[in-house]
C-alpha positions as CSV (number, residue, x, y, z in Angstrom):
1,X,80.4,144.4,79.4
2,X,77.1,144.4,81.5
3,X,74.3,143.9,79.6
4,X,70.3,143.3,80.7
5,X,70.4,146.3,83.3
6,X,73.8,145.6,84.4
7,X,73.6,142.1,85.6
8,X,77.0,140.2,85.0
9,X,76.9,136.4,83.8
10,X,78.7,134.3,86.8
11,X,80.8,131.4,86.1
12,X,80.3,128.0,87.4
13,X,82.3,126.7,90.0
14,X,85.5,125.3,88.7
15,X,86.7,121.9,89.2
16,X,89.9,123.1,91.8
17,X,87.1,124.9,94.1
18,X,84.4,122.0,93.9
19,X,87.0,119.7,96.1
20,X,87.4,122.4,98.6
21,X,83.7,123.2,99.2
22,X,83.0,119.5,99.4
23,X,85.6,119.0,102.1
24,X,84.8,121.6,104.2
25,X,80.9,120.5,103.8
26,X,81.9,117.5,104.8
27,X,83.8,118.9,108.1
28,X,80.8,120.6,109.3
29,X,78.8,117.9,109.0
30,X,81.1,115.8,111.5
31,X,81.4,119.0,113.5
32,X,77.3,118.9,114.2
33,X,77.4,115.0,114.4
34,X,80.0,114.9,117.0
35,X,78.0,117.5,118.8
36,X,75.1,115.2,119.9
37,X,72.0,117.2,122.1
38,X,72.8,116.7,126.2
39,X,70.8,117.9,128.7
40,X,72.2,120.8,130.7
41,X,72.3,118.4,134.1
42,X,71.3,115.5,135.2
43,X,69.5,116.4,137.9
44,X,66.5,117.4,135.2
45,X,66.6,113.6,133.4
46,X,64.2,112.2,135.9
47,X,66.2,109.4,136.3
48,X,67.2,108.7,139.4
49,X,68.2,104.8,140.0
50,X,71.9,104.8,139.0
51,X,71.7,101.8,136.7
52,X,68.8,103.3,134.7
53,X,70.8,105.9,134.3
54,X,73.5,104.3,133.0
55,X,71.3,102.5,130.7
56,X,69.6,105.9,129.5
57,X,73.4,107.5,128.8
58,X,74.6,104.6,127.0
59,X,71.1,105.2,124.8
60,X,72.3,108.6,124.2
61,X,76.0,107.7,123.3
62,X,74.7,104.7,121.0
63,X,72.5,107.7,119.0
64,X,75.7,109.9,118.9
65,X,77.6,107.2,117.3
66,X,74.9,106.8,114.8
67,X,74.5,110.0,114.0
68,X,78.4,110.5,113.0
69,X,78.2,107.1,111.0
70,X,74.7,108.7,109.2
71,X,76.4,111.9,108.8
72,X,80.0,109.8,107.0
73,X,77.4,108.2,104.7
74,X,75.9,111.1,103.9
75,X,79.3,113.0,103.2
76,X,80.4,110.7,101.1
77,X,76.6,110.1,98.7
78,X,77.2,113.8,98.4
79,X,81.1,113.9,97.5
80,X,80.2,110.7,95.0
81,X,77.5,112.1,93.6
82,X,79.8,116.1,93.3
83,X,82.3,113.4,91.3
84,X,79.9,112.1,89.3
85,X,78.7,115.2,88.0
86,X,82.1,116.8,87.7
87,X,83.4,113.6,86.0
88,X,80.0,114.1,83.5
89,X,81.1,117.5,82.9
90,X,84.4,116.9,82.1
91,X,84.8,113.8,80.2
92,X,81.5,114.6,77.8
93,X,84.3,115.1,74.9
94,X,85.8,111.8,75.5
95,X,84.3,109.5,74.1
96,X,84.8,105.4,72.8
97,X,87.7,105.6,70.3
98,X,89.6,103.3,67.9
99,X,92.0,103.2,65.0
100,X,95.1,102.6,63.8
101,X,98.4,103.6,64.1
102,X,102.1,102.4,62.0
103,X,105.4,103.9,61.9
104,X,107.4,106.4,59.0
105,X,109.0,102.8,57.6
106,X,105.9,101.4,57.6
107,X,107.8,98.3,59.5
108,X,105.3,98.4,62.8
109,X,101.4,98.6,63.1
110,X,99.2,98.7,65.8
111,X,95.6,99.0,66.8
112,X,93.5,100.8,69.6
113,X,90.0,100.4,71.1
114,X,88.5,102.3,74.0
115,X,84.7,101.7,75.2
116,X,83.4,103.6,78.1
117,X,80.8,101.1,78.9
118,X,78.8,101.5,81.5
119,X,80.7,104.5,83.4
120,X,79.9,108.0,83.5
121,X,82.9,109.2,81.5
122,X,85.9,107.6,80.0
123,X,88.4,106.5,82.7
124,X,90.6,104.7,80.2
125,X,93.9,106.2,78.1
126,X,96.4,105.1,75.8
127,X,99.4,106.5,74.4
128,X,101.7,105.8,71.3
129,X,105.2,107.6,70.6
130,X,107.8,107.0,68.4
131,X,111.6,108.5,68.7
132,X,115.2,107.8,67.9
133,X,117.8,107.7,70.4
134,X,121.3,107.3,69.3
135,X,120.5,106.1,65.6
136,X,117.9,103.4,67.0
137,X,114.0,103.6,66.6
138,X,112.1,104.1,69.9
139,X,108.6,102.7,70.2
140,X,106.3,103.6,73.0
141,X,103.1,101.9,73.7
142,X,100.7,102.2,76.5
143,X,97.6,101.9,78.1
144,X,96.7,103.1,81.5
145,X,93.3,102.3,83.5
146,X,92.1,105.2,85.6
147,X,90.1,104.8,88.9
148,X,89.1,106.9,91.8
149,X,87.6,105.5,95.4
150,X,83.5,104.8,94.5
151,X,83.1,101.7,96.0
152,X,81.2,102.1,99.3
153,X,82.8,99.4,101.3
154,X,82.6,99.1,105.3
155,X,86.4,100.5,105.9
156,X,86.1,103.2,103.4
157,X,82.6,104.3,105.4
158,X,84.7,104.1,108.8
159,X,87.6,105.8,107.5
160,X,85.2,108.8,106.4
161,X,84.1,109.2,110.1
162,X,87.9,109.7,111.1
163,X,89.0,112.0,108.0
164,X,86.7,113.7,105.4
165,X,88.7,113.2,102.5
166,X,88.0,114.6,98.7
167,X,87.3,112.2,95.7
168,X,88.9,113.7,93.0
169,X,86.0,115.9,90.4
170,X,87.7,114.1,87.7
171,X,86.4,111.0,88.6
172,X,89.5,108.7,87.8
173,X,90.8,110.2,84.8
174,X,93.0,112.7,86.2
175,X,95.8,109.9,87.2
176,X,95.5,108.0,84.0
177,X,95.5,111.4,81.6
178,X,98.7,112.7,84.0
179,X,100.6,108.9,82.7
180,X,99.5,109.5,79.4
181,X,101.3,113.1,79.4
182,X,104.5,112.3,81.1
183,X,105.4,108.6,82.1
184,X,107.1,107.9,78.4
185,X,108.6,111.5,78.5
186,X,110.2,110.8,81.5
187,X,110.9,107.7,80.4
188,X,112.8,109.0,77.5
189,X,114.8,111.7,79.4
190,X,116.4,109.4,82.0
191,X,120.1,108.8,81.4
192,X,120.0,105.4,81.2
193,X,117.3,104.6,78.7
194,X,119.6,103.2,76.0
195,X,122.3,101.5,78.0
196,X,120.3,99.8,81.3
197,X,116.4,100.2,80.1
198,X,114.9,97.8,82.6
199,X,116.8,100.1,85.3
200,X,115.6,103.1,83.7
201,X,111.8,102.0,83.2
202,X,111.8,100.9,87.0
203,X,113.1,104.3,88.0
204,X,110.7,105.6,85.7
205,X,107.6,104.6,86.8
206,X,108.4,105.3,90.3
207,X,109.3,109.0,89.6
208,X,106.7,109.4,87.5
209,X,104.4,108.4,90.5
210,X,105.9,110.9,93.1
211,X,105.9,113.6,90.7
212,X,101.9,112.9,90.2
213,X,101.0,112.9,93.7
214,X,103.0,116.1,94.2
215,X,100.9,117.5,91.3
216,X,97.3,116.6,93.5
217,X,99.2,117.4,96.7
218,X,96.4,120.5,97.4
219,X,94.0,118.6,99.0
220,X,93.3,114.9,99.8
221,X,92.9,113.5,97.0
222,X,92.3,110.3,96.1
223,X,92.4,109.1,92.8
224,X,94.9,106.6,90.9
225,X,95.5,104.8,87.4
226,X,97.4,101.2,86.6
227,X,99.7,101.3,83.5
228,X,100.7,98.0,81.1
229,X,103.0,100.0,79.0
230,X,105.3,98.0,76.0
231,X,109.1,100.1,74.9
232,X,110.5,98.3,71.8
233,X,113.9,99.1,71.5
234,X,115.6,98.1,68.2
235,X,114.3,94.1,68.9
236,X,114.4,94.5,72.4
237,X,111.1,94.2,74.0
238,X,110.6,95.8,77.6
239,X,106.7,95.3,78.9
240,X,105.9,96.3,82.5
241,X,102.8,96.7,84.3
242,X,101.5,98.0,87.7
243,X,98.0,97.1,88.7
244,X,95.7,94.7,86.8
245,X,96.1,95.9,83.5
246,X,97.4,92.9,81.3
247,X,99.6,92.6,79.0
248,X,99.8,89.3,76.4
249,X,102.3,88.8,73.5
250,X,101.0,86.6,70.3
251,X,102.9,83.8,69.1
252,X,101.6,81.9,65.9
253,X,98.0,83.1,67.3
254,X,99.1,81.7,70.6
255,X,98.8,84.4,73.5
256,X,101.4,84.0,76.1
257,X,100.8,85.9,79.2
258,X,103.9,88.6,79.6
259,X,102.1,90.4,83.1
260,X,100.7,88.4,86.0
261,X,97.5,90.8,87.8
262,X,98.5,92.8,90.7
263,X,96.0,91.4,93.2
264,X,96.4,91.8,97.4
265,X,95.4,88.3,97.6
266,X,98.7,87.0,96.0
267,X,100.6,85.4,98.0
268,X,103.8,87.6,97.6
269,X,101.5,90.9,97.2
270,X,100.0,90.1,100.4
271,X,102.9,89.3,102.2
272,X,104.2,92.5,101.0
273,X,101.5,94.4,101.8
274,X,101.7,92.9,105.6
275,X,105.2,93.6,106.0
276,X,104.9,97.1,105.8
277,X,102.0,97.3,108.0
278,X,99.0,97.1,105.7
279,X,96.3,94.4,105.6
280,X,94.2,93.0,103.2
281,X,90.6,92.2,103.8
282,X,87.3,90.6,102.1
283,X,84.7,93.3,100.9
284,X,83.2,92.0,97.7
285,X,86.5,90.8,96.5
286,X,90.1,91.4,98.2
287,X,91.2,94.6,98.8
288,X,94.3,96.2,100.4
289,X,93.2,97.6,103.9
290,X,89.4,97.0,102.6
291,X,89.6,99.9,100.0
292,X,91.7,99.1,96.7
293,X,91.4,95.7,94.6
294,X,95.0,96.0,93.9
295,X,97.9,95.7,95.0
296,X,99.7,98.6,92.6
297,X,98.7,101.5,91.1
298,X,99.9,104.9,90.8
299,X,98.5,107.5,93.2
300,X,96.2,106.9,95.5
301,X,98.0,108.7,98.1
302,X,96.1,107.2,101.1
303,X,98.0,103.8,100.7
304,X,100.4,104.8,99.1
305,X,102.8,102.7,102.0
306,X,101.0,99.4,100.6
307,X,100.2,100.3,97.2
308,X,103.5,101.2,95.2
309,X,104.2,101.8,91.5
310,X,107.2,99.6,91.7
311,X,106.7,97.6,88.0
312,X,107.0,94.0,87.2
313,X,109.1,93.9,83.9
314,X,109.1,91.2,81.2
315,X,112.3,91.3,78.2
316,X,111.6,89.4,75.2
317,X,113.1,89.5,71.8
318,X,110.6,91.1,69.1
319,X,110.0,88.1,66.9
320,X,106.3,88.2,67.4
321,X,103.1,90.5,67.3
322,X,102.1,92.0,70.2
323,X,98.9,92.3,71.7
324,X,98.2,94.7,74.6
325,X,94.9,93.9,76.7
326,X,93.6,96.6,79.0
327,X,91.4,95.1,80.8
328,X,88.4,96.8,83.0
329,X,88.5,95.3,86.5
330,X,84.8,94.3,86.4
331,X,85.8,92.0,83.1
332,X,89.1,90.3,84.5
333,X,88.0,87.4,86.2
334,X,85.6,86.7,83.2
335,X,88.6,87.0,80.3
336,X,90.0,83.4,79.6
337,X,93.2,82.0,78.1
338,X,90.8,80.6,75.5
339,X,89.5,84.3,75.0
340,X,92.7,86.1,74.8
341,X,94.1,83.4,72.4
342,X,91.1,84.4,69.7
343,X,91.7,87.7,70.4
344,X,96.0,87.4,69.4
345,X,94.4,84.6,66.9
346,X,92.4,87.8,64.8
347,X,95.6,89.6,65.0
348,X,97.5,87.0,64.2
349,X,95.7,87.0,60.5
């Protein structure tokens, strides 16, 4: 109903037409850069000596190509600062979060802790399930580390002035959130699960990536999430990971590392990486063709060649606690082995 002399309340802009409008702001803007001013002739420049002349084109060509590197950086300020907002938006409901979780039989317990720190939203997601297949008791455990492209390095610039792409309005959630929902449902459909688990995780994750970047496919968007996900069958332990997120398992409150980091500067990540064509270069710290600081992840479409969800996958016997670490990429190189072994130490007790 129209109410106030007829004047009908408007809704925002949703989150599916803020990607759009971004895009095609960001098009025009190259259009006009790319469009530099040119004087109708040259027989009205007033210059006359031909290597003055050359001197004065190459003066305008060198303002052209400054003006489509001012108008990249502005492009992507703006589309940063459209995700930011849209990230605010969105993720104002999720907020730090921990508790505690143990099965029917009371046999397993487990703990979770979530702190935003010092991002706009919460980028972070864990998941716990619990099933029975066959007569024996499924456990699920995850945690999965979203992340979108914010980092303003050189190649990320220079890629804008080829291809305006969109960084995802849900900030980096919206890869993370997707694993949450689906990776252990697929995981638990796949035919194999009981009799060839390692096989059927692998597949798994893999699938699960494709179907993801099918689900963003409108649009280039940008976005991605690592995974350190633990499936306890009977006393079967299966613990893979893809990207940086670790994983450690507590012996007598000794922790013993179960994931190794997914880094492009590893020597069998890089030469990966280089094999199928990518590179990995220095801005800030190493990053796979000077954009990601890892060497897997799911999503991130635009290397997705170099960047696969392929898992790493450990199989232990459960005779110990165990303690998953999701670690923020700004705190890895700062957690220690003497820091992880207090942490499985508390647990330990």
């Amino acid at each position: 109903m129209a109410c106030d002399g007829g004047a009908k309340e408007q809704e925002g802009p949703s989150p599916a037409s803020t990607a759009p409008a971004v895009a095609a702001a960001a098009a025009r803007a190259f259009a006009r850069a790319l469009r530099p001013p040119r004087p109708r002739s040259r027989k009205g420049l007033g210059v006359r000596h031909p290597l003055k002349l050359c001197r004065y084109l190459a003066t305008v060509q060198r303002k052209a190509n400054a003006r489509v590197r001012e108008a990249g950086e502005a492009t992507l300020v703006a589309a940063l600062a459209a995700a930011q907002k849209e990230s605010q938006r969105e993720n104002v409901e999720v907020a730090d979060a921990s508790g505690a979780w143990k099965s029917e039989d009371g046999s397993l317990n487990c703990g979770y802790s979530s702190i935003r720190g010092r991002r706009l939203g919460m980028e972070d997601f864990y998941d716990i399930k619990s099933s029975t297949i066959d007569d024996k008791q499924i456990n699920f455990f995850g945690v999965f580390d979203g992340q979108a492209f914010t980092s303003r390095t050189p190649y990320l610039l220079f890629l804008m002035d080829l291809t305006p792409f969109i960084i995802s309005g849900h900030g980096g959630t919206r890869a993370a959130e997707y694993l949450k929902e689906h990776l252990f449902e697929n995981l638990i459909k796949h035919p194999a699960f009981v009799t060839d688990t390692k096989s059927a995780i692998s597949e798994t994750y893999k699938k699960t990536d494709a179907d993801f970047l099918d689900a963003v496919a409108e649009g280039n968007i940008q976005v991605g999430s690592t995974a350190s996900t633990a499936v306890l069958v009977g006393n079967h332990l299966y613990v893979a990971n893809v990207g940086d997120s670790r994983a450690v398992i507590s012996k007598a409150g000794k922790a013993i590392a179960l994931s190794d980091d997914h880094k492009p500067n590893r020597s069998d990540e890089q030469k990966r990486i280089e094999d199928a064509g990518g590179t990995v270069v220095w801005s800030g710290t190493w990053r796979v063709g000077g954009i990601l600081a890892m060497s897997r992840a799911f999503g991130n479409r635009l290397l997705k060649r170099f960047v696969v969800a392929d898992p790493e996958i450990q199989v232990s016997f459960n005779s110990h606690k165990l303690c998953i670490l999701s670690i923020e990429r700004g705190i890895n190189t700062t957690l220690t082995p003497e820091m992880s072994d207090a942490i499985c130490a508390l647990d330990h007790k």
